[in-house]
C-alpha atoms as an extended CHARMM CRD file, in Angstrom:
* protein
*
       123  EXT
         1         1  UNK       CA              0.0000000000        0.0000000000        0.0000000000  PROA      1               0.0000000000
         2         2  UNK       CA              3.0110000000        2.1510000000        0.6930000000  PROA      2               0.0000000000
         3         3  UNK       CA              4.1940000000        1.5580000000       -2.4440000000  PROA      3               0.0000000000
         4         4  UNK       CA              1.1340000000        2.5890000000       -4.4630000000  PROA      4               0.0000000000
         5         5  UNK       CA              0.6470000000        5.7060000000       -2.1990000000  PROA      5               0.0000000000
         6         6  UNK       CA              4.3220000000        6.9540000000       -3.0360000000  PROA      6               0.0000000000
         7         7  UNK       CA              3.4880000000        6.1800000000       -7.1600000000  PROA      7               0.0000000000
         8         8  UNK       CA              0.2330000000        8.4140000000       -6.9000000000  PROA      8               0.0000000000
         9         9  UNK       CA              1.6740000000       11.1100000000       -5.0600000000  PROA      9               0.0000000000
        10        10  UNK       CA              4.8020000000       11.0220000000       -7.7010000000  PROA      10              0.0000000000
        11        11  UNK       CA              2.1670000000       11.4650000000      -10.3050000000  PROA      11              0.0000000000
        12        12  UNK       CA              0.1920000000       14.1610000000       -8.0310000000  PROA      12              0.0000000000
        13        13  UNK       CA              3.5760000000       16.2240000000       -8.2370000000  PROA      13              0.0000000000
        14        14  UNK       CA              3.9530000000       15.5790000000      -11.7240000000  PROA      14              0.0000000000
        15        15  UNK       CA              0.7330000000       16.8610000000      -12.7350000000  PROA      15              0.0000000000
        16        16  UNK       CA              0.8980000000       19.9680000000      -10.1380000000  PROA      16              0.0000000000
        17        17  UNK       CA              4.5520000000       20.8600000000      -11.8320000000  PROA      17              0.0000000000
        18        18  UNK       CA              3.5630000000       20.5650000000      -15.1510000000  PROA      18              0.0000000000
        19        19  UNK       CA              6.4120000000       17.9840000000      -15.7760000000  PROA      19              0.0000000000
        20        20  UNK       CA              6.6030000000       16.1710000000      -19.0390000000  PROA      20              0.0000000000
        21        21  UNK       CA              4.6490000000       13.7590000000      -19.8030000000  PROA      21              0.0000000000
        22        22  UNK       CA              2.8740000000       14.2840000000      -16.4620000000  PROA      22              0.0000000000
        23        23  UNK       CA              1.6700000000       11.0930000000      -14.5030000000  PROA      23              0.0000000000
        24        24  UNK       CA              1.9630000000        9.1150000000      -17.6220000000  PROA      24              0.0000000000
        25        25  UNK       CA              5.3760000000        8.9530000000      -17.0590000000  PROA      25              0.0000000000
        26        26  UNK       CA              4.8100000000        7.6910000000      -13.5370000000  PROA      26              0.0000000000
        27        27  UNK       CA              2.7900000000        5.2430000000      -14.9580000000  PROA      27              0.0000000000
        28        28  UNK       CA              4.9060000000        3.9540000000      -17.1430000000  PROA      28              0.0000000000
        29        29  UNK       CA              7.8830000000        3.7920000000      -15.0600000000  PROA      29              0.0000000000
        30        30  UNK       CA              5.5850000000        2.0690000000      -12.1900000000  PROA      30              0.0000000000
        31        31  UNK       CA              5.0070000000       -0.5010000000      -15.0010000000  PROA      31              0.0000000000
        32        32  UNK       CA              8.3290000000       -1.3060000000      -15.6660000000  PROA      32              0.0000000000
        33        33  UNK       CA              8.5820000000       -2.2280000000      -12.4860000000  PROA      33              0.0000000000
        34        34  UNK       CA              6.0420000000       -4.6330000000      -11.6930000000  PROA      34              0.0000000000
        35        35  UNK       CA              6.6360000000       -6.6390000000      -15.3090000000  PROA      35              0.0000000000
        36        36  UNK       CA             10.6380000000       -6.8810000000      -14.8760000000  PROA      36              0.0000000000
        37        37  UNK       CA             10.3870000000      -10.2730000000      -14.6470000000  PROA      37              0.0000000000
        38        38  UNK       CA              7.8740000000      -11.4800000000      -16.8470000000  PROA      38              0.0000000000
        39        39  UNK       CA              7.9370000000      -13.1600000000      -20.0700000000  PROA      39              0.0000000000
        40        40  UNK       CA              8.8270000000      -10.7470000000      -23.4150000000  PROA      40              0.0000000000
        41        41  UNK       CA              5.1860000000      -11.9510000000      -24.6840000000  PROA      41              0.0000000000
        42        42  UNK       CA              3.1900000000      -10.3760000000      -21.1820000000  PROA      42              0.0000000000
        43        43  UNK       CA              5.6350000000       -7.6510000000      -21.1680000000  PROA      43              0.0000000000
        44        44  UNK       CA              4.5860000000       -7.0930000000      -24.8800000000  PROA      44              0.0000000000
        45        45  UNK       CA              1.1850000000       -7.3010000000      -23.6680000000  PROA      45              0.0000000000
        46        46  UNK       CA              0.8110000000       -5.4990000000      -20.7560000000  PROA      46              0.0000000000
        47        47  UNK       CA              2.8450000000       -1.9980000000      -22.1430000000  PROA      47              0.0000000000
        48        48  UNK       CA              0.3870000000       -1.3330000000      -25.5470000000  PROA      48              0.0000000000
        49        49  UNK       CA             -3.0740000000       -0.5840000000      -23.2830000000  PROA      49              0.0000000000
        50        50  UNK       CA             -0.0670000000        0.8650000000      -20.8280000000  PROA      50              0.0000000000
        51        51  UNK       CA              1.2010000000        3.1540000000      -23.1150000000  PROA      51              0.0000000000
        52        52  UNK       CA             -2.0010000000        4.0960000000      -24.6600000000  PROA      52              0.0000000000
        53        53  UNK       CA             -3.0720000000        5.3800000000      -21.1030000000  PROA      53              0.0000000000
        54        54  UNK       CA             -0.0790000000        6.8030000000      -20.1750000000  PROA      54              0.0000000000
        55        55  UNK       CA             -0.0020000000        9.0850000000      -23.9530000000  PROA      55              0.0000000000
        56        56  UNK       CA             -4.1220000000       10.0790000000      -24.0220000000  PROA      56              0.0000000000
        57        57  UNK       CA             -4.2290000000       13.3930000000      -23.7260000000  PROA      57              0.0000000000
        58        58  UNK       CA             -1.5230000000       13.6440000000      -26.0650000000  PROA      58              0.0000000000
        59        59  UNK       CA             -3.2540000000       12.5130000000      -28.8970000000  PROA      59              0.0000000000
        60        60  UNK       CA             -6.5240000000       14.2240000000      -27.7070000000  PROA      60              0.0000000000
        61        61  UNK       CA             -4.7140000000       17.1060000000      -27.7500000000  PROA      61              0.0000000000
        62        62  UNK       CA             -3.4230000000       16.9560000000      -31.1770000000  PROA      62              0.0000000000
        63        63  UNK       CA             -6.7500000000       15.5890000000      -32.5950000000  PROA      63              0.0000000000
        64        64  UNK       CA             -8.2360000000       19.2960000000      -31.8730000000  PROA      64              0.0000000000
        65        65  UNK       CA             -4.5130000000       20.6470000000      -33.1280000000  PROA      65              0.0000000000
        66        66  UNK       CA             -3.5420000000       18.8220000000      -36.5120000000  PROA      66              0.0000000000
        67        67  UNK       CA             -0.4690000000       21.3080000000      -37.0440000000  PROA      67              0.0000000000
        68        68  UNK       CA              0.9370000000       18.9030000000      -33.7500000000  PROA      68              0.0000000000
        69        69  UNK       CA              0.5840000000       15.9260000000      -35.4860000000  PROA      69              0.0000000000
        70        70  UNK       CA              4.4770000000       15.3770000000      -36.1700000000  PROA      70              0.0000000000
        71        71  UNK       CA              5.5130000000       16.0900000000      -32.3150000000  PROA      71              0.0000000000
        72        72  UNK       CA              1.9300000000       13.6930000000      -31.4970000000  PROA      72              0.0000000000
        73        73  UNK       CA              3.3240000000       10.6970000000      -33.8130000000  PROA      73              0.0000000000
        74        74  UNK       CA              6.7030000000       10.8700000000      -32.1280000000  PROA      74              0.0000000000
        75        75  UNK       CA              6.0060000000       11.3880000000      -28.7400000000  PROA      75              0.0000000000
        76        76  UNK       CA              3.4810000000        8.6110000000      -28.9850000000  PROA      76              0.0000000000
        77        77  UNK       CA              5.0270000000        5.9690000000      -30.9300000000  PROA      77              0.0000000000
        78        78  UNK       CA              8.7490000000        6.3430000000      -29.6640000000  PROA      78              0.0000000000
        79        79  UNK       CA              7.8890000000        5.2520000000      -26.1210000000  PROA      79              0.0000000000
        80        80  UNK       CA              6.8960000000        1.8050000000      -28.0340000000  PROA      80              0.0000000000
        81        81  UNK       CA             10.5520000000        1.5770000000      -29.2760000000  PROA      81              0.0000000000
        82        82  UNK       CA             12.1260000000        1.3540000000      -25.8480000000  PROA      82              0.0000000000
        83        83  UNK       CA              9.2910000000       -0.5820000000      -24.6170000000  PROA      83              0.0000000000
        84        84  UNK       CA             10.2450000000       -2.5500000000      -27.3510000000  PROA      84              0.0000000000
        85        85  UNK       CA             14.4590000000       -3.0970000000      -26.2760000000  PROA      85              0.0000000000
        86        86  UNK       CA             12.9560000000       -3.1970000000      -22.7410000000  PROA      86              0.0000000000
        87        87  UNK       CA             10.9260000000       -6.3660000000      -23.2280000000  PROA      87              0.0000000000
        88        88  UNK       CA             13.9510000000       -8.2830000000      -25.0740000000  PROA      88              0.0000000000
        89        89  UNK       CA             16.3380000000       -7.2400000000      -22.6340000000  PROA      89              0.0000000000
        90        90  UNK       CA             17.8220000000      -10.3760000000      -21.3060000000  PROA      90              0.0000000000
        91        91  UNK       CA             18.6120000000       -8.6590000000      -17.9840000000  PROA      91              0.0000000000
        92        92  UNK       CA             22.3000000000       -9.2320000000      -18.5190000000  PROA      92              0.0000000000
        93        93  UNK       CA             25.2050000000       -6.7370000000      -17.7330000000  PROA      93              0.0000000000
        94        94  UNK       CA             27.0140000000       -5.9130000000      -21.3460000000  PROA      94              0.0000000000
        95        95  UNK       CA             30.6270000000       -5.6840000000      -21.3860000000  PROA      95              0.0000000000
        96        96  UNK       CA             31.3630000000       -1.8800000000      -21.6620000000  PROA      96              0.0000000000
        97        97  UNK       CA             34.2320000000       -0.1370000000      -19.8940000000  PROA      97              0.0000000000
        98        98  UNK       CA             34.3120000000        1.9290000000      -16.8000000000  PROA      98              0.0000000000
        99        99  UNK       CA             34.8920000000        5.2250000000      -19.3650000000  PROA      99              0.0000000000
       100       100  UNK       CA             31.7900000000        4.7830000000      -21.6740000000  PROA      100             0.0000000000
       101       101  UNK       CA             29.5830000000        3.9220000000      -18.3850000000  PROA      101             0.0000000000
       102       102  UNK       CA             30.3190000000        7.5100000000      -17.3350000000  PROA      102             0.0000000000
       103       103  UNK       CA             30.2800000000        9.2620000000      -20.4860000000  PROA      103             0.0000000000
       104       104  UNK       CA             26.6450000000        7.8510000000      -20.8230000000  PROA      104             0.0000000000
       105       105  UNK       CA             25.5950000000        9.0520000000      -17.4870000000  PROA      105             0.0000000000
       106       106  UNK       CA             27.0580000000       12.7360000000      -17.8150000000  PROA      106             0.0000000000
       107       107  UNK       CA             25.4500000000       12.2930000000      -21.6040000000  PROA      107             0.0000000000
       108       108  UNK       CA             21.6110000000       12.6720000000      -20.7310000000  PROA      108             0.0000000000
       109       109  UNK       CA             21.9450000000       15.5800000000      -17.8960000000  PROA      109             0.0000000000
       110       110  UNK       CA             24.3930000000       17.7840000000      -20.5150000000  PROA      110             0.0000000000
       111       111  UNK       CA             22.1950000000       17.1670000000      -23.7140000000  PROA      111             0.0000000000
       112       112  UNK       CA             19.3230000000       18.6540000000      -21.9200000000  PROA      112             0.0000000000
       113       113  UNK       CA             20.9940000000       21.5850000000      -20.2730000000  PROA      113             0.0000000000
       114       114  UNK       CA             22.5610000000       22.1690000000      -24.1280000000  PROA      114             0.0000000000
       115       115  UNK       CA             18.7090000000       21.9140000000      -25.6370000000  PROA      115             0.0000000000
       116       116  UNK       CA             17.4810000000       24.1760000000      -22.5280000000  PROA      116             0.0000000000
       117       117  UNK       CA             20.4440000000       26.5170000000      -23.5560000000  PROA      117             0.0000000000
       118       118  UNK       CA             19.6410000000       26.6950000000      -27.1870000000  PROA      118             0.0000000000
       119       119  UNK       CA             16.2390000000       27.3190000000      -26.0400000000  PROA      119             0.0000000000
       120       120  UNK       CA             16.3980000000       30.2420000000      -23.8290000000  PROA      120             0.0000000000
       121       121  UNK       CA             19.0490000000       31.5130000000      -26.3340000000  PROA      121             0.0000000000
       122       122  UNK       CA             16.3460000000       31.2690000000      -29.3640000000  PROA      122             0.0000000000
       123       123  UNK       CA             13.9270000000       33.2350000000      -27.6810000000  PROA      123             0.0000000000
């Protein structure tokens, strides 16, 4: 019960800070935890109604906005293609050296601040 309480107030704040992807997100990340050790086929077939949910008002949204339809299609079906590595992952460590691990990890925090930089700059 703890645990549930903690994913609903995680998608609470989400919706209250008008975070991306708001408690669909949550949702989906909640989900990737309770099928990490099923069967590819049950992963398969939990995350399409999952994913649907979790990307609604998305494509509600862009239904009443067609000049949104490019950002709809790829904000919608790109969560399918890491659904899609997720479910064949074979939960096995790679072999990838101590210097890659890192430059991945400083990777996704510097990409954004560059995009949030280009951003504020362009306006």
């Amino acid at each position: 019960m703890f645990g549930v309480g903690i994913i609903v107030l995680a998608g609470v704040l989400a919706r209250l800070l008008r975070l991306e992807g708001n408690e669909g997100y949550i949702f989906i990340i909640f989900m990737f935890y309770v099928m990490r050790n099923r069967l590819i086929w049950q992963k398969a077939l939990v995350f399409l109604p999952v994913l649907i949910l979790a990307r609604y008002r998305l494509v509600v949204y862009t239904l009443g906005n067609l000049n949104m339809l490019r950002g709809c299609i790829l904000n919608v079906f790109g969560p399918y293609l890491g659904v899609l590595a997720v479910c064949f992952y074979s939960g096995e460590k790679g072999n990838i050296g101590k210097r890659f691990q890192r430059f991945v990890y400083a990777f996704y925090p510097l990409h954004l601040f560059v995009l949030a930089m280009v951003g504020y700059l362009r306006a």
